[in-house]
Biopython code that builds the backbone (N, CA, C, O; Angstrom):
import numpy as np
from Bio.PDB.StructureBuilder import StructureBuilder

atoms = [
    (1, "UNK", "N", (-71.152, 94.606, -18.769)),
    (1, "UNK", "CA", (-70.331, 95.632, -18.186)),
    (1, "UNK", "C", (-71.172, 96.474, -17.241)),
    (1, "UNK", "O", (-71.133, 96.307, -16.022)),
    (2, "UNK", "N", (-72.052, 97.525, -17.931)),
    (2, "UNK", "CA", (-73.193, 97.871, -16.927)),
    (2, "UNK", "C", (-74.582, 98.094, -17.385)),
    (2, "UNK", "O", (-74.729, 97.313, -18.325)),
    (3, "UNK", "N", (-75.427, 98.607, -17.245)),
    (3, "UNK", "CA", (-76.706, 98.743, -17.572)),
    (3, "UNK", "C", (-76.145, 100.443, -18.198)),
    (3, "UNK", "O", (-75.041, 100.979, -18.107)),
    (4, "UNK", "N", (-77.792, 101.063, -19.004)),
    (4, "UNK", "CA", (-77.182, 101.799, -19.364)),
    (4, "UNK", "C", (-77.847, 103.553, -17.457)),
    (4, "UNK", "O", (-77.480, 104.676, -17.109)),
    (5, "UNK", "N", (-78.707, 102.685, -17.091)),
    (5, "UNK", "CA", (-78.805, 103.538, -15.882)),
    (5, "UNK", "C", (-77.900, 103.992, -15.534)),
    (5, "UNK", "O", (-77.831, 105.166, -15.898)),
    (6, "UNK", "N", (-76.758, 103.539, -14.743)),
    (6, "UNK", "CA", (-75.381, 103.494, -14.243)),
    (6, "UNK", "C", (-74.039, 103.267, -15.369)),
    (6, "UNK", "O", (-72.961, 102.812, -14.988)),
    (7, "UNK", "N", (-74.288, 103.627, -16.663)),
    (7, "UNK", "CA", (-73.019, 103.060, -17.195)),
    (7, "UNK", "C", (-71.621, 104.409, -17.228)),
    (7, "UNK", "O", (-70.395, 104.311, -17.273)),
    (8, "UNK", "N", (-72.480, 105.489, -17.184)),
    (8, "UNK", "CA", (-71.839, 106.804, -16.881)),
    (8, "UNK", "C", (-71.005, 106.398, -15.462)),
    (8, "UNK", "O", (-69.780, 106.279, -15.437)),
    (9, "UNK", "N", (-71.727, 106.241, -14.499)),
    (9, "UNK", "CA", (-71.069, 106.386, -13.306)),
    (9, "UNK", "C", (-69.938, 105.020, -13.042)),
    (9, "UNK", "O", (-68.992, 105.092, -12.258)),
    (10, "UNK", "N", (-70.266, 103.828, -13.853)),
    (10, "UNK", "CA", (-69.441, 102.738, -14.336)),
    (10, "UNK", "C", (-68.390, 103.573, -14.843)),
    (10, "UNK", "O", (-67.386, 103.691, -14.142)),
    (11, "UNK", "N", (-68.445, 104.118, -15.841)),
    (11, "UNK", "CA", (-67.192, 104.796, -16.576)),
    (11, "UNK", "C", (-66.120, 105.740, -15.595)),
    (11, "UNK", "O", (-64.892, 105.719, -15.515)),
    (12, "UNK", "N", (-67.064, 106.497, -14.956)),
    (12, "UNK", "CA", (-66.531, 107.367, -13.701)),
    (12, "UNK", "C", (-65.471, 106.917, -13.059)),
    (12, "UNK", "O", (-64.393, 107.507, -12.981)),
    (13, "UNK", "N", (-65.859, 105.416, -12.383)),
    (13, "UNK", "CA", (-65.218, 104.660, -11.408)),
    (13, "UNK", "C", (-63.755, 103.835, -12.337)),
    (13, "UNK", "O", (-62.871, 103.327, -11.648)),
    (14, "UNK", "N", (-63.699, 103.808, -13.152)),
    (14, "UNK", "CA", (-63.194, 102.778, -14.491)),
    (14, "UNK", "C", (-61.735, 104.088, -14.505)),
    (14, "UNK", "O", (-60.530, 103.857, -14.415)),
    (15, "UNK", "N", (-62.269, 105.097, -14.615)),
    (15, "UNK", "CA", (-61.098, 106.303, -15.442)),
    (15, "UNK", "C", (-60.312, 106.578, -13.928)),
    (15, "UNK", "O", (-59.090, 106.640, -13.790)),
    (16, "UNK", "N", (-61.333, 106.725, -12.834)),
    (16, "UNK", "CA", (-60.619, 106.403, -11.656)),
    (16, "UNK", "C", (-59.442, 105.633, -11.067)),
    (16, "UNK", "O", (-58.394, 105.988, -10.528)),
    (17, "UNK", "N", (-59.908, 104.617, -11.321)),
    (17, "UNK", "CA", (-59.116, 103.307, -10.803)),
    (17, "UNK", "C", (-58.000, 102.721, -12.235)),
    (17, "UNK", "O", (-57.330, 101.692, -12.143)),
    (18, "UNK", "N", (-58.006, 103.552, -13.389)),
    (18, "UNK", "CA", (-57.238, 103.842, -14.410)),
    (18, "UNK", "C", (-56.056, 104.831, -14.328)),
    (18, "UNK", "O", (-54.882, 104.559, -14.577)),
    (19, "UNK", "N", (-56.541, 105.990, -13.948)),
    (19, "UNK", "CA", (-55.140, 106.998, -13.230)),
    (19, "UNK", "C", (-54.693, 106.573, -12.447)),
    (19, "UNK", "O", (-53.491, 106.770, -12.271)),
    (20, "UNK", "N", (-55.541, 105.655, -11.446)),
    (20, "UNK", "CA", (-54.476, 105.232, -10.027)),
    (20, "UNK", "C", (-53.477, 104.314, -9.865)),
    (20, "UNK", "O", (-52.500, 104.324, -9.115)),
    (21, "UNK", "N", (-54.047, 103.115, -11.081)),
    (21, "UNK", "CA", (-53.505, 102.579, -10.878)),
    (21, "UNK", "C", (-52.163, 102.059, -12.246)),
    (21, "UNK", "O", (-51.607, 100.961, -12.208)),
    (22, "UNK", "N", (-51.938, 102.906, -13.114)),
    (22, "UNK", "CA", (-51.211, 102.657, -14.286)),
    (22, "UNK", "C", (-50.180, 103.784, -14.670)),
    (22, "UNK", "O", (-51.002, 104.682, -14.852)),
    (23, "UNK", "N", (-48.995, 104.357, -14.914)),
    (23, "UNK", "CA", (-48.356, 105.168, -15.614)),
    (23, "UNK", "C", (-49.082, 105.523, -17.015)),
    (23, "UNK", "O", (-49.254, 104.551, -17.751)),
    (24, "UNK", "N", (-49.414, 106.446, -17.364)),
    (24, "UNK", "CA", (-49.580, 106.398, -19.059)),
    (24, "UNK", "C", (-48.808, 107.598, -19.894)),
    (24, "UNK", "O", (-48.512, 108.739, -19.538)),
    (25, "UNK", "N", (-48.567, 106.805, -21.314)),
    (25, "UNK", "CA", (-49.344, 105.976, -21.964)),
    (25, "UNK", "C", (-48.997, 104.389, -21.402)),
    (25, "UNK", "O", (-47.991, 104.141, -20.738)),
    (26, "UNK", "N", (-49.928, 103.456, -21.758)),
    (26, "UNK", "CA", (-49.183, 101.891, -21.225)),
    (26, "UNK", "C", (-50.701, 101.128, -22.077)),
    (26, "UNK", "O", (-51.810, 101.428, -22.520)),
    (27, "UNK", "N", (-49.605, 99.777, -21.857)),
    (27, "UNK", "CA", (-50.203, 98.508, -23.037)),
    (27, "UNK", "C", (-52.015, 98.908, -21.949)),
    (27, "UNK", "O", (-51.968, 99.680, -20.990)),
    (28, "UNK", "N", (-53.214, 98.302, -22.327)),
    (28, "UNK", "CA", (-54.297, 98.082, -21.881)),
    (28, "UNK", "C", (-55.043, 96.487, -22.559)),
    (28, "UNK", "O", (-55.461, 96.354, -23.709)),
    (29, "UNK", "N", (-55.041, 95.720, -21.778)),
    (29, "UNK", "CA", (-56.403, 94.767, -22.592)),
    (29, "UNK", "C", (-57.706, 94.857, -21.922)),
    (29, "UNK", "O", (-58.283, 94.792, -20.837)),
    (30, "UNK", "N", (-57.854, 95.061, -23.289)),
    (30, "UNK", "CA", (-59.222, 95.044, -23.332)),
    (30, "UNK", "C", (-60.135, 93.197, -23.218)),
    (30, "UNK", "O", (-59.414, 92.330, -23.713)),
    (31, "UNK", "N", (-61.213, 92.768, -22.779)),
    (31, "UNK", "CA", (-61.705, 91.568, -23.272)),
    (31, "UNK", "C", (-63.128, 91.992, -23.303)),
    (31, "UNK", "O", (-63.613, 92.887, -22.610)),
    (32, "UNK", "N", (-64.051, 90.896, -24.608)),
    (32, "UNK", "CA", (-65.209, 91.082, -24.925)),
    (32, "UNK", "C", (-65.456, 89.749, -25.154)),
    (32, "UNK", "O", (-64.701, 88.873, -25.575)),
    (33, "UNK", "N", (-66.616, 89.707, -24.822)),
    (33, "UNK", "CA", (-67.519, 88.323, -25.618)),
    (33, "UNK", "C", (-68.540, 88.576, -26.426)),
    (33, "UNK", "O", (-69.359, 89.457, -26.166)),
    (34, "UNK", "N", (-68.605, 87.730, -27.631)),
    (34, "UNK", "CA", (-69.567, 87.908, -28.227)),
    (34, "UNK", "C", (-70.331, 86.727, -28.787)),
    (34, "UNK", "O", (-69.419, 86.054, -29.268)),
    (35, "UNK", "N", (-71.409, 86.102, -29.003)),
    (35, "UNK", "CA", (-71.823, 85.224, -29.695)),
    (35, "UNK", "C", (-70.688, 84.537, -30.880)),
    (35, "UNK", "O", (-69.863, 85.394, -31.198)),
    (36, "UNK", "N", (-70.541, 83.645, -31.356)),
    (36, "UNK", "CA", (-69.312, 82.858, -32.018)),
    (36, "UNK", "C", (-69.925, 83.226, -33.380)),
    (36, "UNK", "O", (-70.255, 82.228, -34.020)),
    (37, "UNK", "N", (-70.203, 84.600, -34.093)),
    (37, "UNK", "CA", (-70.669, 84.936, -34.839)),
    (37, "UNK", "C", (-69.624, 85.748, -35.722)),
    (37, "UNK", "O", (-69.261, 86.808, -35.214)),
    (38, "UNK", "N", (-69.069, 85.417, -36.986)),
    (38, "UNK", "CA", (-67.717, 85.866, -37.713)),
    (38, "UNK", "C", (-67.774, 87.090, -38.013)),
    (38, "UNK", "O", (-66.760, 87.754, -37.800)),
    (39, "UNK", "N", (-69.083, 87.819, -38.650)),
    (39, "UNK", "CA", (-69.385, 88.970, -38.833)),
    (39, "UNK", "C", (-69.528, 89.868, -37.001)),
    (39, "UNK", "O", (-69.019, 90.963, -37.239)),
    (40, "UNK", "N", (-69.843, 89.877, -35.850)),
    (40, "UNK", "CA", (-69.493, 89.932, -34.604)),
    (40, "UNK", "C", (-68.286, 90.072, -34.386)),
    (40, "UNK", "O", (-68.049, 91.160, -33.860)),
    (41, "UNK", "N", (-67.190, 89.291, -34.601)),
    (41, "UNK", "CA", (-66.063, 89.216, -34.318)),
    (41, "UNK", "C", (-64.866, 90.282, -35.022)),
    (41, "UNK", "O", (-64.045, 90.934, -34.376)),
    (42, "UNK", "N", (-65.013, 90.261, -36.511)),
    (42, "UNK", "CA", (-65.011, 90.956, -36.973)),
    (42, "UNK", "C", (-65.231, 92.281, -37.290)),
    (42, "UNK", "O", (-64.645, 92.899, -38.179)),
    (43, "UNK", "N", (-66.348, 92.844, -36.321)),
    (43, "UNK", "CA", (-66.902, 94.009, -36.461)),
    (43, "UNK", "C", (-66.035, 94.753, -34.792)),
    (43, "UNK", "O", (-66.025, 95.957, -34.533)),
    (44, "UNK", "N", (-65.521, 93.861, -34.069)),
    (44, "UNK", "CA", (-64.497, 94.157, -32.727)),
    (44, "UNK", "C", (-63.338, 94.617, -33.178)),
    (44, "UNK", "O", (-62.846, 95.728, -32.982)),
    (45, "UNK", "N", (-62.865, 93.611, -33.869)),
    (45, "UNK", "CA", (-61.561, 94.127, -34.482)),
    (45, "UNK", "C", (-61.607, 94.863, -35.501)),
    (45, "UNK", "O", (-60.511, 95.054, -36.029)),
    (46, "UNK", "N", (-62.822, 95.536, -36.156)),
    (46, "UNK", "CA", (-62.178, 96.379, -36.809)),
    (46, "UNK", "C", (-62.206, 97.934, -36.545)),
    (46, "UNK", "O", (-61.879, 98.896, -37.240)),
    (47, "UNK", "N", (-62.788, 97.794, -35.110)),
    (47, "UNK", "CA", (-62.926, 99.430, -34.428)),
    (47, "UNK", "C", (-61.613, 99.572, -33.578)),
    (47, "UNK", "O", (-61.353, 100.496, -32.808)),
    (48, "UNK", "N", (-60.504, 98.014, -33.990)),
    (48, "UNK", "CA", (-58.756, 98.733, -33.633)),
    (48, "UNK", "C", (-58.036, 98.342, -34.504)),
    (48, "UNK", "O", (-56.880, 97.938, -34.382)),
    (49, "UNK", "N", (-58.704, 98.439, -35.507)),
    (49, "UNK", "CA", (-58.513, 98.447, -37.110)),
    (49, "UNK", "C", (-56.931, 99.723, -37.411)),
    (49, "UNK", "O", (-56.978, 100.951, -37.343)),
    (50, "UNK", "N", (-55.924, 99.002, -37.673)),
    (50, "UNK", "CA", (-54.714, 100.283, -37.545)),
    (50, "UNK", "C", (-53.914, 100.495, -36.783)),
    (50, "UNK", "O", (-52.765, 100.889, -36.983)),
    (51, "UNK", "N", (-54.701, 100.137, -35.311)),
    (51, "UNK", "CA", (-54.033, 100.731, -34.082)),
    (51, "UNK", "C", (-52.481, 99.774, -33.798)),
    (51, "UNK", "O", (-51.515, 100.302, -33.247)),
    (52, "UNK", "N", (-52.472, 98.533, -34.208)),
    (52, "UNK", "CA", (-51.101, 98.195, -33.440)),
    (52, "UNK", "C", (-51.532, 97.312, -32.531)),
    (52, "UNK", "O", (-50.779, 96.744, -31.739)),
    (53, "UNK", "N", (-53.165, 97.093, -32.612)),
    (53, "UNK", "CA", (-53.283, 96.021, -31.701)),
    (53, "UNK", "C", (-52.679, 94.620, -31.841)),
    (53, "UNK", "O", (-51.821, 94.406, -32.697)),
    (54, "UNK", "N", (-53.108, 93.677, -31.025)),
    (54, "UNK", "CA", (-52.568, 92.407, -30.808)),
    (54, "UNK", "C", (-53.861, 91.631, -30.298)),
    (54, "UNK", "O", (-53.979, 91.579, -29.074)),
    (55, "UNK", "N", (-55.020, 90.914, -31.202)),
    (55, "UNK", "CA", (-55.816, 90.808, -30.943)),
    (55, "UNK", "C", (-55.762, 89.045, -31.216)),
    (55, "UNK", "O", (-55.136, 88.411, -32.066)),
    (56, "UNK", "N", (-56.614, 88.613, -30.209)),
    (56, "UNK", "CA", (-56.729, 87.192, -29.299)),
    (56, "UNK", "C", (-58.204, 86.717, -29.830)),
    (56, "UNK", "O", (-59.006, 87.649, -29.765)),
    (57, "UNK", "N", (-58.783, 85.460, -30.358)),
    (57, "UNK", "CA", (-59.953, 85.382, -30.119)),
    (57, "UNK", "C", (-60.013, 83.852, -29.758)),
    (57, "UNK", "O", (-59.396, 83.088, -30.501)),
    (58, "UNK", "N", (-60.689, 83.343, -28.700)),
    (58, "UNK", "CA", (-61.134, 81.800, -28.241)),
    (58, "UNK", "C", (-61.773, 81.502, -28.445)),
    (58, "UNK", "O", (-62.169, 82.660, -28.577)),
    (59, "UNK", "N", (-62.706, 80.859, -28.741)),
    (59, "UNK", "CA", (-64.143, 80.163, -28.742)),
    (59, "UNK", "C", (-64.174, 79.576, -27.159)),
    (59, "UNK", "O", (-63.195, 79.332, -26.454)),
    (60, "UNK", "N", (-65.750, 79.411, -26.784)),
    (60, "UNK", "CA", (-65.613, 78.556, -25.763)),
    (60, "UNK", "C", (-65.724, 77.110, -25.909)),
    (60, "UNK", "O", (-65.447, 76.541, -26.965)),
    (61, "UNK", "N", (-66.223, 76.369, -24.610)),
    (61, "UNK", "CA", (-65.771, 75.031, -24.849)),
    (61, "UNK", "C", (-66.977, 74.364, -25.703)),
    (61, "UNK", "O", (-66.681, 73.285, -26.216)),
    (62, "UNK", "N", (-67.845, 74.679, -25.856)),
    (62, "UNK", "CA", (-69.161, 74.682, -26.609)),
    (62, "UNK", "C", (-69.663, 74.818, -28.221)),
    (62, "UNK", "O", (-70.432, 74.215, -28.969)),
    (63, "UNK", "N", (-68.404, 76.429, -28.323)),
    (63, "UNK", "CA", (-68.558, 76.561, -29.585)),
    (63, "UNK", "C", (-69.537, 78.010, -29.458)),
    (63, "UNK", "O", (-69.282, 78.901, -30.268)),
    (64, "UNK", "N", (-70.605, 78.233, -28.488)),
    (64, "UNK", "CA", (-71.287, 79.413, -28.622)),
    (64, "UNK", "C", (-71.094, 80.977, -29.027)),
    (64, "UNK", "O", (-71.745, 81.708, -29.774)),
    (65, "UNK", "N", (-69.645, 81.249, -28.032)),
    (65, "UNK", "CA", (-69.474, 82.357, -27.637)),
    (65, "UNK", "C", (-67.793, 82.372, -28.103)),
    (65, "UNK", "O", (-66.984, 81.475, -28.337)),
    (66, "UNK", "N", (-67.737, 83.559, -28.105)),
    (66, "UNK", "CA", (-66.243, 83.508, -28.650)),
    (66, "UNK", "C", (-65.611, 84.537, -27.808)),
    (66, "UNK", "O", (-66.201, 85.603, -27.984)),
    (67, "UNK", "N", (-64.458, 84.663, -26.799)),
    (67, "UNK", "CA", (-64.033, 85.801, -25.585)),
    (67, "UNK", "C", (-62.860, 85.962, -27.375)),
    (67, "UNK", "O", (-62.450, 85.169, -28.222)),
    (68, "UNK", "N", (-62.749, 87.721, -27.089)),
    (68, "UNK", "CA", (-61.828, 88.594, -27.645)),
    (68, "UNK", "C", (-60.959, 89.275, -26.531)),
    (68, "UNK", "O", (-61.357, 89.756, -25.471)),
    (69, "UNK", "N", (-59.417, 89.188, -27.118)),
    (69, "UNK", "CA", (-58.531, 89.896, -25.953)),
    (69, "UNK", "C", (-57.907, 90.713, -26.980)),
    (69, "UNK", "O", (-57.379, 90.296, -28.011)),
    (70, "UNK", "N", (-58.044, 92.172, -26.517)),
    (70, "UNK", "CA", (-57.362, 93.293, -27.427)),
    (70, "UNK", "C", (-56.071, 93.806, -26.741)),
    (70, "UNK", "O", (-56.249, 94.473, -25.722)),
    (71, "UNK", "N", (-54.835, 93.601, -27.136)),
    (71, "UNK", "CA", (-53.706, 94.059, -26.161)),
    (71, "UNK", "C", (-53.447, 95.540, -27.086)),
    (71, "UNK", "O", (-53.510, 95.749, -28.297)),
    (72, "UNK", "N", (-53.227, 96.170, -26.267)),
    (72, "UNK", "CA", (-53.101, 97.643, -27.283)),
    (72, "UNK", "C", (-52.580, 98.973, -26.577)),
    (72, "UNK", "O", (-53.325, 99.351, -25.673)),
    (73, "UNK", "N", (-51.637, 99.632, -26.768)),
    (73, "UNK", "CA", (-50.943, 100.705, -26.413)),
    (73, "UNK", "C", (-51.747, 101.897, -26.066)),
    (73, "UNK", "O", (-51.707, 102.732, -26.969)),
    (74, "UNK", "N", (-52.581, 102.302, -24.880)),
    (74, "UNK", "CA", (-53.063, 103.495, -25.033)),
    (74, "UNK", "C", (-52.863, 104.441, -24.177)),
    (74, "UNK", "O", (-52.363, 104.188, -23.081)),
    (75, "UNK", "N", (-53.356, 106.146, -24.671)),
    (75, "UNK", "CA", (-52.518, 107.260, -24.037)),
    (75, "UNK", "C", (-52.914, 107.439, -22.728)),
    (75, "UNK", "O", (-52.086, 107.552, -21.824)),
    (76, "UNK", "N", (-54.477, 107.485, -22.488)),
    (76, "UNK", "CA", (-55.114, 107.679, -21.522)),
    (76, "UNK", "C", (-55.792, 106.658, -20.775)),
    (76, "UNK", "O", (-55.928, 105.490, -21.139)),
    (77, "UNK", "N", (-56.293, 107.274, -19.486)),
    (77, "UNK", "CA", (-57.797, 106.885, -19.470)),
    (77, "UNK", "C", (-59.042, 106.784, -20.350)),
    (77, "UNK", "O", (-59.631, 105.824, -20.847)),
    (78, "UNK", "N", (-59.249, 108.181, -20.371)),
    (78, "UNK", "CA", (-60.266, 108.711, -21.482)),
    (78, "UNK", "C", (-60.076, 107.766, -23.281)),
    (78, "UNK", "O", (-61.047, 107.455, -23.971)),
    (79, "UNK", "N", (-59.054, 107.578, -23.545)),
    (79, "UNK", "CA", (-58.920, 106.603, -24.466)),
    (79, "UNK", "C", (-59.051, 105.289, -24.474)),
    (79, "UNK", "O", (-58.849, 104.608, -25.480)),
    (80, "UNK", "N", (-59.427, 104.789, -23.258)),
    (80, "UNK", "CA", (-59.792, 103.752, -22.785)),
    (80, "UNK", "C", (-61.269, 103.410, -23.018)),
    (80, "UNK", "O", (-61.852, 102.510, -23.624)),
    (81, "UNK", "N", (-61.637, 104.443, -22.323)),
    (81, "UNK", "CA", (-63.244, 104.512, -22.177)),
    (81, "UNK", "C", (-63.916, 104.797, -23.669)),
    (81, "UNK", "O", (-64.997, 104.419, -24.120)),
    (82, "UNK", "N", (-63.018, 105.493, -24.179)),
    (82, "UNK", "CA", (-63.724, 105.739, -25.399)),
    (82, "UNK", "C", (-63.977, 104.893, -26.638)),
    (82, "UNK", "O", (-64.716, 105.263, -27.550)),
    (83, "UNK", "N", (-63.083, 103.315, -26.612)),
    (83, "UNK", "CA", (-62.547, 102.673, -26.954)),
    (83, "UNK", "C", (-64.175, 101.393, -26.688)),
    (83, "UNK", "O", (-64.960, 100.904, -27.501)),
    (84, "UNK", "N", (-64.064, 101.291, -25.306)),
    (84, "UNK", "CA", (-65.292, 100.654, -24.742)),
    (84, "UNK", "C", (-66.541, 100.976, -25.310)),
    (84, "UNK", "O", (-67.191, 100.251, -26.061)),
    (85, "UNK", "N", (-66.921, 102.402, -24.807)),
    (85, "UNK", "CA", (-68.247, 103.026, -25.638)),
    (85, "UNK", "C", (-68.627, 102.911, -27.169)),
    (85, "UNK", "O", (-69.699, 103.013, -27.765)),
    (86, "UNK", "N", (-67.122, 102.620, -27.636)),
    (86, "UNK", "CA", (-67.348, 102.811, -29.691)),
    (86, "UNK", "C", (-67.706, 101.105, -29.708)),
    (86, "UNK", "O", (-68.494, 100.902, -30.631)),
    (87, "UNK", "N", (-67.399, 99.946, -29.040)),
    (87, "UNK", "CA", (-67.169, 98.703, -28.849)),
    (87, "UNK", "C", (-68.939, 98.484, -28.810)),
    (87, "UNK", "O", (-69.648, 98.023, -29.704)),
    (88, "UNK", "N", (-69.274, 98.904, -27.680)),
    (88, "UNK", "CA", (-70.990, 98.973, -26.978)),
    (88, "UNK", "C", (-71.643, 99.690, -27.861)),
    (88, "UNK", "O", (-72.743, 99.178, -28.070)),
    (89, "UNK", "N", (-71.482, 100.558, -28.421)),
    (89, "UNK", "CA", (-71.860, 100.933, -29.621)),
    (89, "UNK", "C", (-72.471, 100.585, -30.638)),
    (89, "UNK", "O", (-73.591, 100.717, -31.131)),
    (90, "UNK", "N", (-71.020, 99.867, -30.974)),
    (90, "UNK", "CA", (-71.306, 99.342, -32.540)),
    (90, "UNK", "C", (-71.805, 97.942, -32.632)),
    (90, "UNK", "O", (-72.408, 97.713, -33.680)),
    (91, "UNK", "N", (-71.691, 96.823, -31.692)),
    (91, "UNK", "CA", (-71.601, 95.841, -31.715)),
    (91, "UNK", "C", (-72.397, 95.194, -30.643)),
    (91, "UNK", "O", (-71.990, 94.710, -29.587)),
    (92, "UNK", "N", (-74.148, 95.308, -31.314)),
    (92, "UNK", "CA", (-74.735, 94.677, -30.642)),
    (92, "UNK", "C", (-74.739, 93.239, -29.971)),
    (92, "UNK", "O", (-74.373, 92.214, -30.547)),
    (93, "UNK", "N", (-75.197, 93.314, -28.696)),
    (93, "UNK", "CA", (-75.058, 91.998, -27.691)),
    (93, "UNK", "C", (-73.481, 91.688, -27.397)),
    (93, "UNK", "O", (-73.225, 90.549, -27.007)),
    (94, "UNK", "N", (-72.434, 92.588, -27.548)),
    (94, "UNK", "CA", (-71.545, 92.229, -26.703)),
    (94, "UNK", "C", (-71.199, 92.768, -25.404)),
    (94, "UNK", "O", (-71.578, 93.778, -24.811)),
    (95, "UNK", "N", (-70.332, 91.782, -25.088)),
    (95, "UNK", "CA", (-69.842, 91.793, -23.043)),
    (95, "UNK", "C", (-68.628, 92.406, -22.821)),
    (95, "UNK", "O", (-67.637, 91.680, -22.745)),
    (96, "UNK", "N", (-68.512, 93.545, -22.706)),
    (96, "UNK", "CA", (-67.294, 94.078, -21.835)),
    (96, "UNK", "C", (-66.542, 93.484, -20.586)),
    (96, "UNK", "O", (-67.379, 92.915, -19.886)),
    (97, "UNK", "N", (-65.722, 93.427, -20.231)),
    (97, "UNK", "CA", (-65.224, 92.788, -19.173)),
    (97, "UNK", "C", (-64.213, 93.577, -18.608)),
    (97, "UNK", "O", (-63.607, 93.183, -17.611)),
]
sb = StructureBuilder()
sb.init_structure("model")
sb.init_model(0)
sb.init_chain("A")
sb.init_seg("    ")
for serial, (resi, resn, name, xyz) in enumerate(atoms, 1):
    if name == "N":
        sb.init_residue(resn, " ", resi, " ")
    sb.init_atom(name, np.array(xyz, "f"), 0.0, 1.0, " ", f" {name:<3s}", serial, name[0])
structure = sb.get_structure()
């Protein structure tokens, strides 16, 4: 997603192009990759643990990596982002998208 030099000003541009371009509240997906690791996968979904999500997981064609798609109702921007940061957070070596 970004380094953490620039991940502020990543976020900046993100909440931006989030007001401009969406009514809210409205559905958001989210996608992540993570190593094809069950405890990994698991540890994604359970930070929308409650929420009403609608959560997706693929493996790739390999078997390595596993893409997560979170479909999920949210109010804001700022609930967006905050959503991302708890994700980067908690869950080392994953990919925001």
């Amino acid at each position: 997603m970004s380094t953490p030099t620039n991940s502020e000003e990543f976020y900046k541009k993100l909440k931006s192009q989030l007001q401009d371009t969406a009514l809210w509240p409205t559905a958001y997906l989210y996608k992540f990759i993570v190593k094809s690791d069950l405890k990994k996968i698991a540890e994604v979904e359970a930070i929308f643990d409650n929420m009403g999500a609608v959560i997706k997981t693929t493996a790739s064609k390999n078997g390595k990596y596993t893409s997560i798609s979170v479909n999920l109702r949210m109010h804001n921007p700022d609930a967006v982002i905050k959503k991302y940061k708890e994700v980067a957070e908690k869950v080392e070596g994953v990919i925001s998208l």
